[in-house]
C-alpha positions, 0 to 999 in steps of 0.5 A, spaced: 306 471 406 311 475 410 312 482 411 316 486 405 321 491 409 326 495 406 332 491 405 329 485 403 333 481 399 329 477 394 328 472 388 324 473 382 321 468 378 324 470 372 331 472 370 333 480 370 337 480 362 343 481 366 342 473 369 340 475 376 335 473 379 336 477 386 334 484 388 334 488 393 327 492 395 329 500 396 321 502 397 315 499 400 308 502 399 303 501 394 309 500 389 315 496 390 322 499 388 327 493 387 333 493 385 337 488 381 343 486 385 347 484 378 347 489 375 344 495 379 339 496 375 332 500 378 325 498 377 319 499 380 312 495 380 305 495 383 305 491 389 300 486 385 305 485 380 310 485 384 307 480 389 305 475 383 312 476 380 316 474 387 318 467 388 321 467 395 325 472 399 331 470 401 334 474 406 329 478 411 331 485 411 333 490 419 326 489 422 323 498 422 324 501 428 319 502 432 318 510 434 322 512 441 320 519 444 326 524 444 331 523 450 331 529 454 
């Protein structure tokens, strides 16, 4: 299973009722918010739920920045 990142791009395995199937991941944690890229409709699920919902993903989204120390 790869990573889940903010920005993801991914495919649930059932259609939102607008008849989009991607979404958008916009938080990770012990909850996922997603939202739907047809309709902008936002929902948030538990990790399990959403794991168990989740077909594929699409698009990987910018990998996190790593911490940097402040320039001086």
């Amino acid at each position: 299973m790869q990573e889940l990142r903010v920005g993801d791009l991914v495919q649930m395995k059932k259609p939102h009722p607008c008849g989009s199937l991607r979404w958008r991941i916009t938080r990770t944690g012990a909850d996922i918010k997603i939202r739907c890229e047809g309709c902008g409709r936002v929902v948030m699920l538990d990790r399990v739920v959403f794991l168990k919902r989740l077909k594929r993903i699409i698009e990987q989204g910018p990998a996190p920045e790593t911490a940097q120390e402040p320039a001086e």
